[in-house]
C-alpha positions as CSV (number, residue, x, y, z in Angstrom):
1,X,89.9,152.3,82.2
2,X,92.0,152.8,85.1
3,X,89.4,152.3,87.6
4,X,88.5,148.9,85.9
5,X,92.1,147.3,86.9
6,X,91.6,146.5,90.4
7,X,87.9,144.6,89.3
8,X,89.6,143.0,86.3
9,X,92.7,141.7,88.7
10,X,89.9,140.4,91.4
11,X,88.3,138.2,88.7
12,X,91.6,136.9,87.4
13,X,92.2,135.7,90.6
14,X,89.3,134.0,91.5
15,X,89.3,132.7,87.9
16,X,92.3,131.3,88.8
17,X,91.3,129.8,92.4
18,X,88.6,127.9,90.8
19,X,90.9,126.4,88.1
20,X,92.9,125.6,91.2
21,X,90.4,124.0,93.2
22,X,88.3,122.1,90.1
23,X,91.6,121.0,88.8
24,X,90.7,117.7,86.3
25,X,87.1,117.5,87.4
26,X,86.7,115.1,85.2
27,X,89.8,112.5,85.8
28,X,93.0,112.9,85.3
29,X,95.5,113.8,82.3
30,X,97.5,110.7,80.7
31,X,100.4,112.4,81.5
32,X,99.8,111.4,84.7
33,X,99.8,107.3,84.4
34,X,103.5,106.8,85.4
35,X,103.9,108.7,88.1
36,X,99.7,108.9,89.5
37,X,100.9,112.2,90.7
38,X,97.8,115.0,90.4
39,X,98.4,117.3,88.2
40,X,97.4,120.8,88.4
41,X,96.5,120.1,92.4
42,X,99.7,121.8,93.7
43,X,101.5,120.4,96.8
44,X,99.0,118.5,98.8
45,X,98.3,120.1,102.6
46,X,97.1,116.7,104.4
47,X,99.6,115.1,106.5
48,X,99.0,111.9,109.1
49,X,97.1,108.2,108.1
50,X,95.0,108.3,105.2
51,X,91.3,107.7,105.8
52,X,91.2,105.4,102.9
53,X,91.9,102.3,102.0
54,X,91.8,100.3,98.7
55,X,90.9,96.5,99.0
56,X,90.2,93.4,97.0
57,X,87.4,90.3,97.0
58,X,90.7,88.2,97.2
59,X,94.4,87.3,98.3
60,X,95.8,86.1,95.4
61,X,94.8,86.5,91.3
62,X,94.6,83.8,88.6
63,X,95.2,84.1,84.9
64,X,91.8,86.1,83.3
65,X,90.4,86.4,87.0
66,X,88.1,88.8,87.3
67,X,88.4,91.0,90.9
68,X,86.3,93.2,92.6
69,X,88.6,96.5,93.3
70,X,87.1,99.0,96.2
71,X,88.0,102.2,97.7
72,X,86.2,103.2,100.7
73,X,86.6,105.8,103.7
74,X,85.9,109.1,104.1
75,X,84.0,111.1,101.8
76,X,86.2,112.0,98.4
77,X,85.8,113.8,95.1
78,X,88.0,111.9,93.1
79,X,90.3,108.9,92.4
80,X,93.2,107.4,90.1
81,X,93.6,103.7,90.7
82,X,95.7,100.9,88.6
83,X,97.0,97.8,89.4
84,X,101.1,97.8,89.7
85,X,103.5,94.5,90.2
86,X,105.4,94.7,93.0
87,X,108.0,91.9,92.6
88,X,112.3,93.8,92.6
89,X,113.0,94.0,89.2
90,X,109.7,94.3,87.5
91,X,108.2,97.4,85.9
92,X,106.7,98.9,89.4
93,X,105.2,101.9,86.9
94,X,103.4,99.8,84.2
95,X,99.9,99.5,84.8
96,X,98.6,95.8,84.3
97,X,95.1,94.0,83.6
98,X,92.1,95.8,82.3
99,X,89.3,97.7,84.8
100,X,85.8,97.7,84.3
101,X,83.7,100.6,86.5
102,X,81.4,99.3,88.7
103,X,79.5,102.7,88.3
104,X,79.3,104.4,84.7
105,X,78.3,108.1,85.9
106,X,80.9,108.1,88.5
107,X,84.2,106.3,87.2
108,X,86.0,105.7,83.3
109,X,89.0,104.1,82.6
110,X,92.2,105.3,80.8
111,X,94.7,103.7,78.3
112,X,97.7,103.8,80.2
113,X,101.3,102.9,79.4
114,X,100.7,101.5,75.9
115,X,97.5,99.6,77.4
116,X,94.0,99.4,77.2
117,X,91.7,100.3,80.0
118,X,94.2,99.5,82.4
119,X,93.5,102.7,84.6
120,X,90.3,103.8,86.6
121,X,89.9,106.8,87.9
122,X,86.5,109.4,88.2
123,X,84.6,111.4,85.8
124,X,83.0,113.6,88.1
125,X,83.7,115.6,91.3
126,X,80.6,114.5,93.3
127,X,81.0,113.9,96.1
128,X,81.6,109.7,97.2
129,X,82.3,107.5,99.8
130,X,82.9,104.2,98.5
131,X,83.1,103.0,94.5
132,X,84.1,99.8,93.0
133,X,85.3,98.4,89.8
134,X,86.7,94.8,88.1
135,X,89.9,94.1,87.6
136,X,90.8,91.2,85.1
137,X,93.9,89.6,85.5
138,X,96.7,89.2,83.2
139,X,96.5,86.0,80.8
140,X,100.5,85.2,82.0
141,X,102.2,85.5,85.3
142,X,102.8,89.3,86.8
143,X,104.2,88.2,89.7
144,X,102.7,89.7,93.0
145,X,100.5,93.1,92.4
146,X,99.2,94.9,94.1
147,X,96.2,98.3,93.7
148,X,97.7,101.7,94.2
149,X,95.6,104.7,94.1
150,X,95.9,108.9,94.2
151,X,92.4,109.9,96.4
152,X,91.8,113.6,96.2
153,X,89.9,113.9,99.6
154,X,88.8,117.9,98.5
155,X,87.0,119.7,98.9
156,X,89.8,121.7,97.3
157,X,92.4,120.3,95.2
158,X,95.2,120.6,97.3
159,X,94.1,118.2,100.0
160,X,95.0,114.3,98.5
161,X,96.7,111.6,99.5
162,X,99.3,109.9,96.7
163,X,100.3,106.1,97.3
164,X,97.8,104.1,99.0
165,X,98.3,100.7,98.1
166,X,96.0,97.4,98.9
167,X,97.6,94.2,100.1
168,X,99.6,92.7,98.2
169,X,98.2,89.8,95.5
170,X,100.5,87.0,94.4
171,X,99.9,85.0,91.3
172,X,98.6,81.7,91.9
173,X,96.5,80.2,94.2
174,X,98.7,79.3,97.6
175,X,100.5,76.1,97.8
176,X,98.4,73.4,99.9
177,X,100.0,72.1,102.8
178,X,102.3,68.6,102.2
179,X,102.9,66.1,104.4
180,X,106.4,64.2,105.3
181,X,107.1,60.7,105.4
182,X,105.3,59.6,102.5
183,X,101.7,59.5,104.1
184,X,99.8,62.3,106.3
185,X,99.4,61.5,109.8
186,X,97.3,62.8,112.2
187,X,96.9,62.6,116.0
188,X,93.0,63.9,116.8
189,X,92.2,60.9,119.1
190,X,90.5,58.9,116.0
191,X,93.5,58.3,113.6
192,X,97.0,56.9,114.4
193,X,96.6,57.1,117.8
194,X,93.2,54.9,117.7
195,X,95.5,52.6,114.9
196,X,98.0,51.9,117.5
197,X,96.1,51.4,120.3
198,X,93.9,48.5,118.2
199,X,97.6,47.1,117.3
200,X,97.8,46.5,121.0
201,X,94.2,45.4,122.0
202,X,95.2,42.6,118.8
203,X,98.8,41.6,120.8
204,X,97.0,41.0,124.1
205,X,94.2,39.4,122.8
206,X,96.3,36.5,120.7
207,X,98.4,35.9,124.5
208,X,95.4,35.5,126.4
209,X,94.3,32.9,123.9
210,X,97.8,31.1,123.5
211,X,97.4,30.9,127.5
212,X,94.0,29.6,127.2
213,X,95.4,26.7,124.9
214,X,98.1,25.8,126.8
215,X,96.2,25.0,130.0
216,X,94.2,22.9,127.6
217,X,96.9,21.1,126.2
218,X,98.9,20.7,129.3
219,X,95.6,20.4,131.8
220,X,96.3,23.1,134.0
């Protein structure tokens, strides 16, 4: 028995290093919504820019909208992603809208925060590159949102990058440009400009023909 402690210790220990480095294969726990922090990973060992970004098909969001969600970059085994406002004094750790996986076999959504399919994250750690999703919008105003994402980069579990954010998305489509002055003017060589200089083509014309008539009149 005393000769089997050493081989019972070495296969505790890799037991234990593969626990470590398949940590949440599968997507991570709910207790992880608020803070998107990986659980079971340990502290992460990358440092520097992260090779990944998060983006969307659009710069702003309407109520119901649906938007096209993609993270792409370097290859990456797995992936937490919701959708956060980002306005002072709004809930910055509620996650908001609903998230449909663009791929079945690789991604699933969570019920986070009291909601319903409000997260995304994977299901599998395959190996990736790029995976999409749709994000519908709110039915009221959120304010500005934005995506934020954990990315575990792997292969082990202790190399992932925590707070990658897209751009941010007001609500609302931008305002369109107004003019001043009650009327929009423009000066492209065809509008006002072209108005004024007919005014004055109209002006010279009527004096030449005044002058014309008074040599008639007068016979000059």
């Amino acid at each position: 028995m005393r000769s089997m402690a050493p081989f019972v210790l070495v296969v505790a220990m890799l037991a234990a290093g593969m626990l470590l480095v398949d940590a949440y294969p599968s997507g991570p726990p709910l207790s992880a919504c608020s803070n998107m922090r990986p659980t079971g990973h340990g502290t992460s060992t990358l440092t520097g820019t992260t090779p990944f970004s998060i983006t969307a098909n659009t710069t702003f969001y309407n109520p119901g909208e649906n938007i096209e969600v993609t993270i792409s970059g370097a290859q990456f085994i797995g992936f937490f992603v919701q959708a956060r406002q980002r306005d002072a004094g709004s809930d910055m750790n509620a996650a908001v809208g609903t998230i449909t996986p663009g791929n079945t076999n690789i991604g699933k959504t969570l019920d986070c925060s009291g909601g319903t399919k409000n997260a995304w994250s994977h299901k599998t750690n395959a190996p990736k590159t790029s995976e999409s999703a749709i994000w519908t919008a709110p039915s009221d105003d959120h304010g500005t949102i934005a995506f934020r994402a954990t990315i575990v980069q792997g292969p082990s579990s202790d190399r992932y990058w925590t707070d990658v954010y897209s751009a941010n998305l007001p609500f609302g489509a931008p305002a369109s440009p107004t003019s001043s002055g009650g009327g929009t003017t423009t000066d492209n060589g065809n509008g006002s400009n072209a108005v004024s200089g007919s005014s004055v083509l109209l002006v010279l014309s009527s004096c030449v023909l005044a002058a014309i008539g008074l040599q008639l009149y007068f016979g000059l």
